[in-house]
C-alpha positions as CSV (number, residue, x, y, z in Angstrom):
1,X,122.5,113.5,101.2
2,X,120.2,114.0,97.8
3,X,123.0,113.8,95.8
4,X,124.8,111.0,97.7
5,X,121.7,108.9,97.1
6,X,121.0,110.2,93.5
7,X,124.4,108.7,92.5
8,X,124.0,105.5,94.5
9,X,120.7,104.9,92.4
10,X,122.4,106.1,89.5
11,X,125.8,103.5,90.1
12,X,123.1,100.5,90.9
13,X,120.7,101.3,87.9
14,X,123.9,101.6,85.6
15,X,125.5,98.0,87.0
16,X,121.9,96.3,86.5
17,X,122.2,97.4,83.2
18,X,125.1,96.0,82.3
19,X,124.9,93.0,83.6
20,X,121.6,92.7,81.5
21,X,123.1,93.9,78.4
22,X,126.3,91.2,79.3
23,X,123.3,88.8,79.9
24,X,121.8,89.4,76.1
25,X,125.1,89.3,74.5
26,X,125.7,85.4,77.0
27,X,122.8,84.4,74.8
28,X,125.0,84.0,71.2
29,X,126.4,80.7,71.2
30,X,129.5,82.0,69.7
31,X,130.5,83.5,73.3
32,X,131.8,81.7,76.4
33,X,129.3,80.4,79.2
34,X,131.2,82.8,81.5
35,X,128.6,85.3,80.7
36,X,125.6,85.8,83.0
37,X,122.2,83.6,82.1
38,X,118.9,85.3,81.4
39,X,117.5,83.5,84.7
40,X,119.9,85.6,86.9
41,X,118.0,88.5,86.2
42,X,115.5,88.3,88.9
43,X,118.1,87.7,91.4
44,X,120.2,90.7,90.3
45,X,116.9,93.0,90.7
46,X,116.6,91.6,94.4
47,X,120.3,92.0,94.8
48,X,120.0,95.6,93.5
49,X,117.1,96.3,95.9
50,X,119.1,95.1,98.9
51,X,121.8,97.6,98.0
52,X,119.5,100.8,97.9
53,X,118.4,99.9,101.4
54,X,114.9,99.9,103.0
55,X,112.6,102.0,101.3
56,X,113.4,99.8,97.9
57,X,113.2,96.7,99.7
58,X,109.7,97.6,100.5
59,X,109.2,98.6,97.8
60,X,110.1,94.9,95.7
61,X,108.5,93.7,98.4
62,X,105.2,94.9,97.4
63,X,105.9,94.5,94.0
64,X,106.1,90.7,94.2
65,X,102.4,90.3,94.7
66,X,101.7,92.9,91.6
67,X,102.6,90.5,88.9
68,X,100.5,92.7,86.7
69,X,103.6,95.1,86.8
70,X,106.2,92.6,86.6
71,X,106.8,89.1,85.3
72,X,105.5,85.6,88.0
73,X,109.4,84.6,87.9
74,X,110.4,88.3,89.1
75,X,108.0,88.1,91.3
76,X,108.5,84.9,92.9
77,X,112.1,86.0,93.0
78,X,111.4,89.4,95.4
79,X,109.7,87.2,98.0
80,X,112.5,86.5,98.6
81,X,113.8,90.2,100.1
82,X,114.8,90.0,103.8
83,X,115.8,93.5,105.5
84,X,118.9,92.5,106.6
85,X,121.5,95.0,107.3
86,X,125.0,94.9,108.1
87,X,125.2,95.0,112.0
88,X,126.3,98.5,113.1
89,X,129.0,98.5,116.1
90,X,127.5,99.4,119.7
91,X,129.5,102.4,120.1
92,X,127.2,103.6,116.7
93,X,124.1,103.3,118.3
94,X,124.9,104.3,121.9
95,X,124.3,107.8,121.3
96,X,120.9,107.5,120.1
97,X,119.9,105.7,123.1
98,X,121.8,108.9,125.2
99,X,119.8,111.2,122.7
100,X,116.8,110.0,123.5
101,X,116.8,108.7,126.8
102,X,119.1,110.9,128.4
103,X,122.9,110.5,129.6
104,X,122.3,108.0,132.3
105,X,120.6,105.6,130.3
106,X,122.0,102.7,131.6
107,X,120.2,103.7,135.1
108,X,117.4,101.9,133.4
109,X,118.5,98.2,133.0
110,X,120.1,95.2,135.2
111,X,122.0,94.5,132.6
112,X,121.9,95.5,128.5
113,X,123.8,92.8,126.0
114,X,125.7,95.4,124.0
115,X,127.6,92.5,122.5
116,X,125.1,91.3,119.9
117,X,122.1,92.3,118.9
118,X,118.7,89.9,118.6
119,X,118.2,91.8,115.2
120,X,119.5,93.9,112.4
121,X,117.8,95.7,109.5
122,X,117.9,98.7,107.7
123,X,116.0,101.0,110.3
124,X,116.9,100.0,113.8
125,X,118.4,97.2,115.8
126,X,117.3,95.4,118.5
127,X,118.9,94.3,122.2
128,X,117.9,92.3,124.8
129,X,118.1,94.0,127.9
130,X,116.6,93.9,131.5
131,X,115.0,96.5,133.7
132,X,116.2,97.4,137.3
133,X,112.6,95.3,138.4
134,X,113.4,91.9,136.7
135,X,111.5,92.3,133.4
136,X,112.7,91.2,130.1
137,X,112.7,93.8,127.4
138,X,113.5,94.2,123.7
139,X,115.2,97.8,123.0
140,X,114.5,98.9,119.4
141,X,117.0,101.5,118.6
142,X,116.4,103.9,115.0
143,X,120.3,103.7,113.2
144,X,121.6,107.2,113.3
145,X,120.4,109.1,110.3
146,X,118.4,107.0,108.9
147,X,115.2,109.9,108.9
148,X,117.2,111.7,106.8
149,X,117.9,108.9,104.3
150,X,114.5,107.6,104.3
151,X,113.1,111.3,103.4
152,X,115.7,112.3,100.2
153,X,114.8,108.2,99.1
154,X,111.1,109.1,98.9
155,X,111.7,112.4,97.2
156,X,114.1,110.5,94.9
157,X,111.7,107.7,94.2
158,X,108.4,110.5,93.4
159,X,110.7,112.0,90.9
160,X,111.6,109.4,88.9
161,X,108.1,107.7,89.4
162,X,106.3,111.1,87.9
163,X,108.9,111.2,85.4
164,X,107.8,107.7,84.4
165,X,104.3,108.7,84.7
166,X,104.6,111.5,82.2
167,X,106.0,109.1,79.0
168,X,103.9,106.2,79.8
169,X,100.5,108.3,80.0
170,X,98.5,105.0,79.1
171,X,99.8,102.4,81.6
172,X,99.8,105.3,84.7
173,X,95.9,105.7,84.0
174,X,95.7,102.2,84.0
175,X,98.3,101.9,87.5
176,X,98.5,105.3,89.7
177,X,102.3,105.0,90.5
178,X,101.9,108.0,92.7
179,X,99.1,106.9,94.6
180,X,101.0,103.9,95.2
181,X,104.2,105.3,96.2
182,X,101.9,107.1,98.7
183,X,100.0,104.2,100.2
184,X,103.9,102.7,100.9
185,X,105.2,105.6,102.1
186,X,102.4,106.5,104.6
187,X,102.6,102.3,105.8
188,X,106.3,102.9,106.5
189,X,106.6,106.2,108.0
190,X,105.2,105.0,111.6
191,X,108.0,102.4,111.1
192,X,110.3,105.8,111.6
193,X,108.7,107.4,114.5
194,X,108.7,104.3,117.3
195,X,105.8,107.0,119.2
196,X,103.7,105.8,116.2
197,X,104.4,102.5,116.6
198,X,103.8,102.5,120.0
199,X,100.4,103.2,119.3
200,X,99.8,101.0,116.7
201,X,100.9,98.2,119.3
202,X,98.3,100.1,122.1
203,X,95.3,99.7,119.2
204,X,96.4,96.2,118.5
205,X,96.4,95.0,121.7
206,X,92.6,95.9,122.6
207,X,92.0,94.2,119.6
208,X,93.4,91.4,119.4
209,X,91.6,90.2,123.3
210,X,88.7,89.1,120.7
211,X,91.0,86.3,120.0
212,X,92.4,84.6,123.6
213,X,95.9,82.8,122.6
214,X,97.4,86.0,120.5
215,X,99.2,88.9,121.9
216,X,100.9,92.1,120.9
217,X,103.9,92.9,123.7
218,X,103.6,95.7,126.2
219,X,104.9,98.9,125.7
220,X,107.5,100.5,128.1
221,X,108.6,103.8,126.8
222,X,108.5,104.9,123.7
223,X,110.4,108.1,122.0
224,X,110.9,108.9,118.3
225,X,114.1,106.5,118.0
226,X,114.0,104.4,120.7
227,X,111.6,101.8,122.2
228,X,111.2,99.7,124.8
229,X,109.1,96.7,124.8
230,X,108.0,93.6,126.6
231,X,110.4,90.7,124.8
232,X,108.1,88.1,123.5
233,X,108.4,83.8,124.9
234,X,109.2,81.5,122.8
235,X,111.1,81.8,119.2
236,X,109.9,83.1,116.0
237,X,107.0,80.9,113.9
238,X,109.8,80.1,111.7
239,X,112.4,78.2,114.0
240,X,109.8,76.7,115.8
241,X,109.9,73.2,116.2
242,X,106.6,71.8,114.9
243,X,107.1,68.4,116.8
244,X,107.3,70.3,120.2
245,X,103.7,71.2,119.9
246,X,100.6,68.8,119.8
247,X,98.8,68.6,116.4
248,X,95.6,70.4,118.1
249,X,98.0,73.3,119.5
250,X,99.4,73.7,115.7
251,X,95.7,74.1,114.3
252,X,94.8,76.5,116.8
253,X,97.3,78.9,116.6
254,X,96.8,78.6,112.5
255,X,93.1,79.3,112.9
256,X,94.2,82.2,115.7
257,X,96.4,83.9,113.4
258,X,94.5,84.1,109.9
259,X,91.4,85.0,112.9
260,X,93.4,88.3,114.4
261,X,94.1,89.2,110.2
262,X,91.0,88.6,108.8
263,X,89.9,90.9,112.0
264,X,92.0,93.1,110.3
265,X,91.2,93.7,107.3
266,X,87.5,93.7,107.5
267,X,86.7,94.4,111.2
268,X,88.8,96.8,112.8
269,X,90.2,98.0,109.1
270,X,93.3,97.8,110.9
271,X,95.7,95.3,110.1
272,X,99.6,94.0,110.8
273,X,101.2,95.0,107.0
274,X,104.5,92.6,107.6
275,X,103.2,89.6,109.3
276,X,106.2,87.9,108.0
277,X,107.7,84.1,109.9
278,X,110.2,86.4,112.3
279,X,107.3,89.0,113.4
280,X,105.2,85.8,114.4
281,X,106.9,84.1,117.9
282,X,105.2,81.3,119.4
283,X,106.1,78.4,122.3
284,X,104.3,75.3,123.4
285,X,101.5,75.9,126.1
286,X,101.9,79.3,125.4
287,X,100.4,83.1,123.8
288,X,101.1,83.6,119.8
289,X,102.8,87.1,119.6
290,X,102.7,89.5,117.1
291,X,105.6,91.7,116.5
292,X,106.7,94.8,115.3
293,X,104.1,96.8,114.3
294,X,106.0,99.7,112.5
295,X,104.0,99.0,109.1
296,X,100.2,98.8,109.6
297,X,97.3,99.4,106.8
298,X,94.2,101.0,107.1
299,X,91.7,100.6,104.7
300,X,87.9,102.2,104.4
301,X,84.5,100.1,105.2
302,X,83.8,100.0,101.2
303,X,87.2,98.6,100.2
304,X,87.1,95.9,103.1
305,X,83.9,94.5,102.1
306,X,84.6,94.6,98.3
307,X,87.4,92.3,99.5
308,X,85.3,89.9,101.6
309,X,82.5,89.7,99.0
310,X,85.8,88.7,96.2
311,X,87.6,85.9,98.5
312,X,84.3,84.8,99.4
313,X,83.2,84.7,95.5
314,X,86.7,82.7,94.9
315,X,86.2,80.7,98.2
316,X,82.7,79.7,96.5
317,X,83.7,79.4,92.6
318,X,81.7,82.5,91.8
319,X,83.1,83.8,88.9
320,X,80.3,86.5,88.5
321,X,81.0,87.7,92.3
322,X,84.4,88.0,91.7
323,X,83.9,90.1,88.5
324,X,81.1,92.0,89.8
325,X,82.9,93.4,93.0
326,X,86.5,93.4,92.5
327,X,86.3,96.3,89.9
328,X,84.4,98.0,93.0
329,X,88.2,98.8,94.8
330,X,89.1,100.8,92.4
331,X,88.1,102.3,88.8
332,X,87.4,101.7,85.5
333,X,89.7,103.4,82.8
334,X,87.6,104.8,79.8
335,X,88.8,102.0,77.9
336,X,88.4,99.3,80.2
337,X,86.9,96.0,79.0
338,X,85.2,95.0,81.8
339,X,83.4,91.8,79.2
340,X,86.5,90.6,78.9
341,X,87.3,90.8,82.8
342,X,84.2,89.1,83.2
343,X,85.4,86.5,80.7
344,X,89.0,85.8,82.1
345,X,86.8,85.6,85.8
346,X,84.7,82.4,84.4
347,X,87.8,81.0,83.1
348,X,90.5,81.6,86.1
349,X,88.1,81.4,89.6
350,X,86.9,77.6,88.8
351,X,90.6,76.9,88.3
352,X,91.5,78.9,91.6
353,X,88.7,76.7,93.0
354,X,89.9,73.6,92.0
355,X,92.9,73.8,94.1
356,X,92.7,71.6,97.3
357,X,91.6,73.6,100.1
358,X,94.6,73.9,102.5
359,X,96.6,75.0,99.0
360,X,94.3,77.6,98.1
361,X,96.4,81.1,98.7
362,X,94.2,84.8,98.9
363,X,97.9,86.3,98.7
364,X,98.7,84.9,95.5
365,X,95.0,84.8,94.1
366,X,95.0,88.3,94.6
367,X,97.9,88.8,92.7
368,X,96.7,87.0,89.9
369,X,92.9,89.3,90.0
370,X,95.2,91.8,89.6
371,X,97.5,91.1,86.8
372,X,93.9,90.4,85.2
373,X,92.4,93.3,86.2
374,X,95.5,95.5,84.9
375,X,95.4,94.2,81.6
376,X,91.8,94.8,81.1
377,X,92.1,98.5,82.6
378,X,90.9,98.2,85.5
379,X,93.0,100.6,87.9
380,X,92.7,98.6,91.5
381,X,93.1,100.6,95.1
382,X,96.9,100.9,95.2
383,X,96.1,99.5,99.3
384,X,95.2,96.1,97.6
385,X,99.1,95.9,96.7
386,X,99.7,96.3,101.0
387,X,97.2,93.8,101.6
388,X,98.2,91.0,99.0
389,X,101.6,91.2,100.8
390,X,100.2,91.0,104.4
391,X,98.2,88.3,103.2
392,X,101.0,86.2,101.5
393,X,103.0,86.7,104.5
394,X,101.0,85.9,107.3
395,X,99.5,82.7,104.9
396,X,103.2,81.7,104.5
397,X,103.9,82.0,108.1
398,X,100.9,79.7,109.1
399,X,102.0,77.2,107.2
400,X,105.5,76.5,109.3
401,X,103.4,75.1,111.9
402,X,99.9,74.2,110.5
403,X,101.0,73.1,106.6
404,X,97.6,71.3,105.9
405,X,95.0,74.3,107.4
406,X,92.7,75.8,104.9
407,X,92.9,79.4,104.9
408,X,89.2,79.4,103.2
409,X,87.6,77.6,105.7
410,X,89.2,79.9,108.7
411,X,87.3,82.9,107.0
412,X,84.2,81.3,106.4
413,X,84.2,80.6,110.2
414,X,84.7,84.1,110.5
415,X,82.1,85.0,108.2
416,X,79.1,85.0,110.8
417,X,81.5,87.2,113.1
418,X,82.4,90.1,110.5
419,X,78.8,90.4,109.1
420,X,77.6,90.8,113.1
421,X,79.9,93.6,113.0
422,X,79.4,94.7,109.5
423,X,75.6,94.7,110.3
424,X,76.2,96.4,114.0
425,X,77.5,99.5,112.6
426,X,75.4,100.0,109.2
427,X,72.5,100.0,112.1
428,X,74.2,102.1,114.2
429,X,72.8,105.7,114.5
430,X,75.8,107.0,112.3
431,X,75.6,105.2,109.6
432,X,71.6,105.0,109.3
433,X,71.9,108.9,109.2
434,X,74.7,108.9,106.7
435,X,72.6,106.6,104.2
436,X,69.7,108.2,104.9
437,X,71.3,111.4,103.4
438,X,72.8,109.5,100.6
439,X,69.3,108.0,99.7
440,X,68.2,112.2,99.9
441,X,70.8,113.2,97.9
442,X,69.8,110.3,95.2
443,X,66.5,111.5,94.9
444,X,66.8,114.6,94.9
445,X,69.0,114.1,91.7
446,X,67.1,111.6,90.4
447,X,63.6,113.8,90.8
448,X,64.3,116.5,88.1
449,X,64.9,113.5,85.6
450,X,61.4,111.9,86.6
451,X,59.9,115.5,86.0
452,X,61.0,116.0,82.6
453,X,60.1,112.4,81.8
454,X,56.6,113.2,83.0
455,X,55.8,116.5,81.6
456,X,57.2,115.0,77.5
457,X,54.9,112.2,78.1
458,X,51.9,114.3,79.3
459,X,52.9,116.6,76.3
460,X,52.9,113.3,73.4
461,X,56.1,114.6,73.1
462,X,58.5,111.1,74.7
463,X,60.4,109.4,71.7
464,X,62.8,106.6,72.4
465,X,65.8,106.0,69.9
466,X,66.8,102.5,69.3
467,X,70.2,101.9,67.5
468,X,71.0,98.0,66.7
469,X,74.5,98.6,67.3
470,X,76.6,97.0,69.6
471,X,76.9,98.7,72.7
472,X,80.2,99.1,74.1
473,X,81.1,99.3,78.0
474,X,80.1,102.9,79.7
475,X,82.2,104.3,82.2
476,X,79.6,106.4,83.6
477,X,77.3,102.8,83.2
478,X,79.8,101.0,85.4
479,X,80.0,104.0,88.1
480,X,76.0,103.9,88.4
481,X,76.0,100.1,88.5
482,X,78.7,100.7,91.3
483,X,76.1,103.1,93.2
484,X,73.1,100.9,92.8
485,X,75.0,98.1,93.9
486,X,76.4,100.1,97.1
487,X,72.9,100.5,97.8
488,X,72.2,96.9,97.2
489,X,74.8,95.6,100.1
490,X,73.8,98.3,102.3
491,X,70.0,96.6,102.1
492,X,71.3,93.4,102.4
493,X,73.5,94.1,105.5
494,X,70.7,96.0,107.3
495,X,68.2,92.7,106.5
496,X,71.1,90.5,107.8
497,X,71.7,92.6,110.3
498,X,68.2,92.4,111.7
499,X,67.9,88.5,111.4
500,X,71.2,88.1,113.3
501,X,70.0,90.8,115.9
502,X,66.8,88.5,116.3
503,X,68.5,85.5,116.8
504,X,70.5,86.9,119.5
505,X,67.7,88.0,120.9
506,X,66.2,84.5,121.0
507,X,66.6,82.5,124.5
């Protein structure tokens, strides 16, 4: 299998090659027009992609919101990578459901269409069948093998990613390529264990009741390659009709679905990674359903609210918000210029501001902080990559049914709701105890300090050393600013906190 894949990455990388060195050589006007343009590049690096299979399509796929990595046109190009796979004949994927379900299988169901399946991609596909009671199901069923191709892919992938790492010493201090394979891997291995993603759907659905219209479908059985689910009304948010539903209905379920994300990513921490058009179905008069939850993020309380604090800085042309916490979800290299961040922030967020509202992307926007961010050093939380893409999907997806809705104003609605939350648990028992040490822990490193200060001053012995030079960014500066402002939010959440507790406890 490893070296089955090793030359099927090797074949692929040499073609691309090629083609680009026949592409370079099309350029000389002494040569025919037969030769392939410079433009086609980015669709031969999608094409390439779709021939290595899933991992790599996830892969581009995240890589077309990091256009600090790769060119706007390349990226724009990769949105474009659907996992569609070549439909695999019934007789294929009958023994898996045997395997796993046992040989009388077909006990189960009134009736299973073998004939044609609903979907196809690279890791499963999916039937519509119905139980012996009457219920309509969707049967996900893992393609045989696949495990084993997706494990010797992601060993593959780390080797020739910490190969890279080791000649390009400056851009991976700049970009942790392993961290990010990492993050990817980890999002997509619950996509090959259905158990897992059974469980994501179980988590989803309690959380998703604090938003009446959207649902996650009801889990049947569940083993490692099969599962059976409750098959979603209506079509996908894509072949929708829009003139089928009343112009109120499209707003709502807009609002509903950037309402369940931005619960997400900064309530439950929890969030729908591929909220692409076809995981979104909706039909008139009824629920908005979110599936396939096979690749799910989870992010930490300090990156989720350095995110809210930097759409909420773009949402409010706050170019010093934006520079102050984006920094904060990751980490400055030693020679970051974080002046010059600062700098390209005044000059890019009142552009990003001046953007009508309903046209005003966080997807892209983020993509753009980043490629920014990059080229001043800044390494960013690899996770930011995951959430860029959720967010550009589920944005995109909205906009099939509710073109004109501003995504901005949807999460300033939302605003009061996350910082109840927000403010809930920093007073929660927990959390007050887990400051309360940090605060301990501050002192007692800060005390020694105070005590030599003291004693040189009491001794006439204090000088201070004043240099007229200019003084160039600290990293140790930037990661103390980082804990004094930590401390700063964490005061402002407990004051909001209390006001918002007060008001609710007004009549």
């Amino acid at each position: 299998m490893l070296a089955d894949r090793g030359k099927l990455l090797l074949r692929v990388g040499t073609e691309l090659l090629a083609q680009e060195a026949r592409g370079l050589r099309g350029r000389r006007p002494v040569l025919s027009g037969s030769s392939p343009r410079p433009q086609d590049r980015p669709v031969r690096i999608r094409q390439a992609l779709e021939r290595l299979g899933p991992l790599y399509i996830k892969v581009g796929q995240i890589l077309s919101t990091r256009q600090d990595l790769i060119s706007p046109v390349i990226a724009q190009e990769l949105e474009n990578l659907h996992d569609r796979a070549t439909e695999y004949p019934f007789d294929r994927m009958a023994p898996v459901l045997e395997a796993e379900l046992g040989a009388d299988w077909r006990s189960y169901f009134r009736d299973f269409d073998t004939r044609r399946p609903l979907g196809c991609a690279s890791l499963a596909q999916a039937y519509s069948a119905t139980l012996t009671d009457g219920l309509p199901v969707v049967v996900k069923v893992q393609r045989p093998g696949i495990t084993a191709m997706m494990a010797t892919d992601m060993r593959l992938l780390r080797t020739v990613t910490r190969m890279l790492s080791k000649r390009t010493p400056v851009l991976s201090e700049t970009i942790d390529f392993d961290a990010m394979l990492g993050v990817i891997f980890d999002a997509m291995r619950h996509e090959l264990d259905f158990t897992l993603e059974a469980a994501n759907m179980e988590q989803a659905r309690a959380a998703v009741a604090a938003v009446p219209g959207i649902e996650v479908p009801g889990v049947i059985h569940a083993t490692e390659g099969v599962l059976i689910q409750r098959r979603a009304p209506g079509s996908s948010i894509r072949d929708a009709d829009p003139t089928a539903f009343k112009d109120a209905e499209r707003e709502r379920i807009g609002s509903d679905l950037l309402a369940v994300m931005y619960q997400g990513y900064f309530i439950d921490r929890h969030f729908h990674a591929d909220p692409h058009p076809g995981n979104i179905f909706v039909c008139p008069d009824g629920p908005t359903t979110l599936i396939d939850w096979g690749m799910v993020g989870r992010i930490d309380r300090h990156l989720s609210m350095a995110l809210m604090m930097t759409l909420l800085g773009l949402a409010n042309n706050d170019a010093q918000a934006v520079a102050r916490t984006w920094p904060e979800m990751g980490r400055a290299t030693a020679w970051a210029d974080i002046g010059g961040f600062e700098q390209d922030m005044a000059s890019l967020v009142p552009k990003l501001h001046a953007a009508p509202l309903e046209q005003l992307k966080f997807g892209s926007s983020l993509a753009t902080l980043l490629r920014y961010s990059t080229k001043r050093g800044i390494q960013t939380n690899p996770m930011v990559g995951i959430l860029g893409k959720s967010f550009a999907n589920v944005e995109g997806s909205v906009r099939y049914l509710a073109p004109h809705l501003s995504v901005t104003d949807v999460l300033v609605t939302q605003t009061q709701r996350v910082l109840t939350e927000f403010a809930c648990q920093t007073l929660s028992r927990q959390q007050l105890g887990y400051t309360g040490l940090q605060m301990l822990s501050a002192f007692e490193t800060l005390l020694p300090h105070v005590r030599t200060v003291t004693r040189s001053l009491a001794a006439g012995e204090l000088t201070l050393q004043h240099t007229a030079v200019a003084r160039k960014f600290s990293l140790v500066d930037h990661r103390r600013n980082g804990q004094v402002r930590r401390i700063e939010h964490k005061l402002i959440a407990a004051a909001v906190a209390a006001w918002l507790l007060h008001r609710r406890r007004r009549p």
